[in-house]
N, C-alpha and C positions, 0 to 999 in steps of 0.2 A: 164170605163170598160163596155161594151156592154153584156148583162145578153139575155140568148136565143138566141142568131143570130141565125137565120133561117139552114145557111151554117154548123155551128158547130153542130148544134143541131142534122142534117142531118148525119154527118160524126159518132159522139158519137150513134146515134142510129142504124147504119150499122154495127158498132163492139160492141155494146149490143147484137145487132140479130144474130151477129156470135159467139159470146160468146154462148147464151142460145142453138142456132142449136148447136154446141158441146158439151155441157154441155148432153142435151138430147138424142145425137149418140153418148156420151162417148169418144171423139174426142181427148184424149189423148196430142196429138203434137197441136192442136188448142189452145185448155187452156191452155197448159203451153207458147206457143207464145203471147200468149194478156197478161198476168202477166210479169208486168217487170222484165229483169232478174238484178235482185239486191238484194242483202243481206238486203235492207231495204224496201223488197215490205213486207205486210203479209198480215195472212189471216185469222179471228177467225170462226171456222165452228161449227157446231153443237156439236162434240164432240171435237175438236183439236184447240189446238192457232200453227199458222204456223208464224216462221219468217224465211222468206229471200224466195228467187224464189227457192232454192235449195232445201229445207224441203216441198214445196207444191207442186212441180216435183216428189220428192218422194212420197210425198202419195198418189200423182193421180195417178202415178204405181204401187205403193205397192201392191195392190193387184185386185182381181174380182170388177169390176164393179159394181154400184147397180143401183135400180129401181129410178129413175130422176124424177117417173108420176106426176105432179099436175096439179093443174088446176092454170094458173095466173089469177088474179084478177086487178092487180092495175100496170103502170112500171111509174114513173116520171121521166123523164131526164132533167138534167138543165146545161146550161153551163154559165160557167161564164170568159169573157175574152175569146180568141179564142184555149187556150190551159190547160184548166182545168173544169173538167163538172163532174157531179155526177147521177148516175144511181141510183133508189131504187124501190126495186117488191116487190108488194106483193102478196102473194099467197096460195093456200091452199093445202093440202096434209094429207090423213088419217081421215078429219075431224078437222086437226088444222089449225092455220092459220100460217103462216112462213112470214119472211122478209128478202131480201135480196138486203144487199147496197155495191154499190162500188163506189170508186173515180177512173176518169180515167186520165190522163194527156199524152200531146200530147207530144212524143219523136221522136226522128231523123228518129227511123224505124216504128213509126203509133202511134196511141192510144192503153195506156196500161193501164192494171190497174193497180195501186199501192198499194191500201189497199183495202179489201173486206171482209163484217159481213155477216152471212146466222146464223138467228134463229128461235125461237117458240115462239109464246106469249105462258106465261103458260095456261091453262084449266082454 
């Protein structure tokens, strides 16, 4: 198994960078297409445990939008094998420091993600 190929590594960081430009225009139909749609993708976020694409479509709609601001600090992208790679940022917001991982895997219709953490170190 080939760890970093240059080509994958290329491809997982194009759908990080479209992940994050939605995430920060609040891109609705973006983020919920890069989350596989499967009852066994999730998502644990700061305040919510999501299982399945269905429950984290809901909450990106649920309701008003909120402020996205930080500042990144750190992204590490790894791939491993030509169809499975892991994303991790880190970053700061308010004054604290935040982390946020995903695993993405290469399906029929692109790179998705499958599982994704967004937290806080404590103070």
């Amino acid at each position: 198994m080939k760890i970093n190929d240059p080509q994958v590594l290329a491809e997982v960081g194009a759908a990080f960078a479209r992940y994050e430009r939605a995430l920060k225009e609040q891109d609705v139909a973006t983020l919920d297409e890069l989350f596989w749609a499967s009852p066994l993708t999730l998502r644990y976020g700061i305040r919510e445990n999501l299982y399945g694409h269905a429950e984290i479509a809901a909450y990106r709609s649920g309701g008003p939008g909120y402020d996205i601001a930080r500042t990144d600090r750190r992204v590490v992208v790894t791939s491993y094998g030509t169809d499975f790679a892991t994303t991790n940022l880190e970053f700061e917001r308010g004054g604290r420091i935040g982390r946020q991982s995903q695993t993405w895997v290469r399906m029929p219709e692109g790179w998705r993600i499958v599982a994704a953490h967004v937290s806080y170190l404590q103070p």
